[in-house]
C-alpha positions as CSV (number, residue, x, y, z in Angstrom):
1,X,30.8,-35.3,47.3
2,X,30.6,-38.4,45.1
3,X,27.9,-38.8,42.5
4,X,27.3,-41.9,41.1
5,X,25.3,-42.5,38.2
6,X,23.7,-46.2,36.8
7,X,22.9,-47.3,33.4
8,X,19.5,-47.2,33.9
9,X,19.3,-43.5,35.0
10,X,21.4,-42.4,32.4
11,X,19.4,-44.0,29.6
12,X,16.2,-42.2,30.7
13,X,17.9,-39.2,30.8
14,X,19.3,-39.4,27.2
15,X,15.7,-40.9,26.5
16,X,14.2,-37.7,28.2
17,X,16.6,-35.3,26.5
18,X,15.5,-36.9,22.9
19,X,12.0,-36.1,23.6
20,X,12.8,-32.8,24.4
21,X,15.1,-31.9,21.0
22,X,12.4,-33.6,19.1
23,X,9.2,-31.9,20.6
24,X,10.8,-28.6,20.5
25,X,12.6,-29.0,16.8
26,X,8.9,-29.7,15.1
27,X,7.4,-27.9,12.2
28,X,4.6,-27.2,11.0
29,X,3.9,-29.5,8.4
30,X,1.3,-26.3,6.1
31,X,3.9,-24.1,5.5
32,X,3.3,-20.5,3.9
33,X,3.0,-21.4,0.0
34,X,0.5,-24.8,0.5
35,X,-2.6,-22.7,-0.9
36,X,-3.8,-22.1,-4.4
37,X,-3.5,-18.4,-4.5
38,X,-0.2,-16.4,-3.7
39,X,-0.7,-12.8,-2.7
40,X,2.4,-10.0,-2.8
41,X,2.2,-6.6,-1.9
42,X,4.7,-4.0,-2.6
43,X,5.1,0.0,-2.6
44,X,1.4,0.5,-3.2
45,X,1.3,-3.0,-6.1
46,X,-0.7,-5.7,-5.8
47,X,0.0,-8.9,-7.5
48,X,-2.8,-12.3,-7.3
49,X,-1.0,-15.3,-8.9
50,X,-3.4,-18.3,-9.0
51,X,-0.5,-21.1,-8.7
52,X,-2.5,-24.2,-10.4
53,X,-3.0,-22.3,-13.2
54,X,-0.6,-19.2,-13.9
55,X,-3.3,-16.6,-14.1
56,X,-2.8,-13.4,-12.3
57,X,-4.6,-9.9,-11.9
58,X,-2.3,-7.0,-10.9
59,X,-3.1,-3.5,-9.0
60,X,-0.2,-1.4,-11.1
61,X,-1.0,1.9,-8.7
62,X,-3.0,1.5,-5.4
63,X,-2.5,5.4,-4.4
64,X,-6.6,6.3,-5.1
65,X,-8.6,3.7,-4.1
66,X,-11.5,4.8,-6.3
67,X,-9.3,4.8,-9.3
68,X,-7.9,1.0,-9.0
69,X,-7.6,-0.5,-12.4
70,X,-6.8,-4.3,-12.1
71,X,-5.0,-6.1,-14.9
72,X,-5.1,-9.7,-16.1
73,X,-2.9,-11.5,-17.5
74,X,-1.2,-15.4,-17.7
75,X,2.2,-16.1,-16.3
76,X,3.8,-18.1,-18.8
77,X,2.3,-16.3,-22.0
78,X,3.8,-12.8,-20.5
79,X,6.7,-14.2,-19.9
80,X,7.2,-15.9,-23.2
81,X,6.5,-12.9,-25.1
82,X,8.1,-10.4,-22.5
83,X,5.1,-7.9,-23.4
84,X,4.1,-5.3,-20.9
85,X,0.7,-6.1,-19.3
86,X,-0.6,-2.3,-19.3
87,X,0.2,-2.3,-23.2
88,X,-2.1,-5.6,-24.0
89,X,-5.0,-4.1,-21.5
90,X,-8.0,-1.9,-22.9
């Protein structure tokens, strides 16, 4: 059994196998974090950070619904001061 192979086949089989890697290895282009508003929720926390700005409101305890008490606040200010959000909030 003798297989031969000529230039030309081989080159549209590389060509082929090119088109392949590249259509399969594409991505998305909008990934995850391409919106204004980022939204994390953990252990019964809510956190809404608007990313243009810095401004977020936070849902400390979301155990009772009826008794949900968002806070506001402002990234970099918080941070630069290191105060606790409950303590600033009325």
């Amino acid at each position: 059994m003798k297989i031969t192979l000529d230039v030309k086949s081989l080159l549209l089989g590389v060509l082929a196998a090119g088109l392949m890697f590249t259509a399969f290895s594409f991505k998305s282009t909008q990934g995850q974090g391409s919106g204004r508003f980022s939204t994390e929720v953990h252990d019964h926390v809510v956190v809404i950070l608007d990313t243009e700005t810095g401004h977020y409101i936070i849902a400390p305890s979301m155990y009772d619904v009826s008794k949900i008490q968002w806070l506001k606040g402002e990234f970099y200010d918080t941070f630069k001061t290191g105060k606790d959000n409950k303590k600033m909030a009325n």
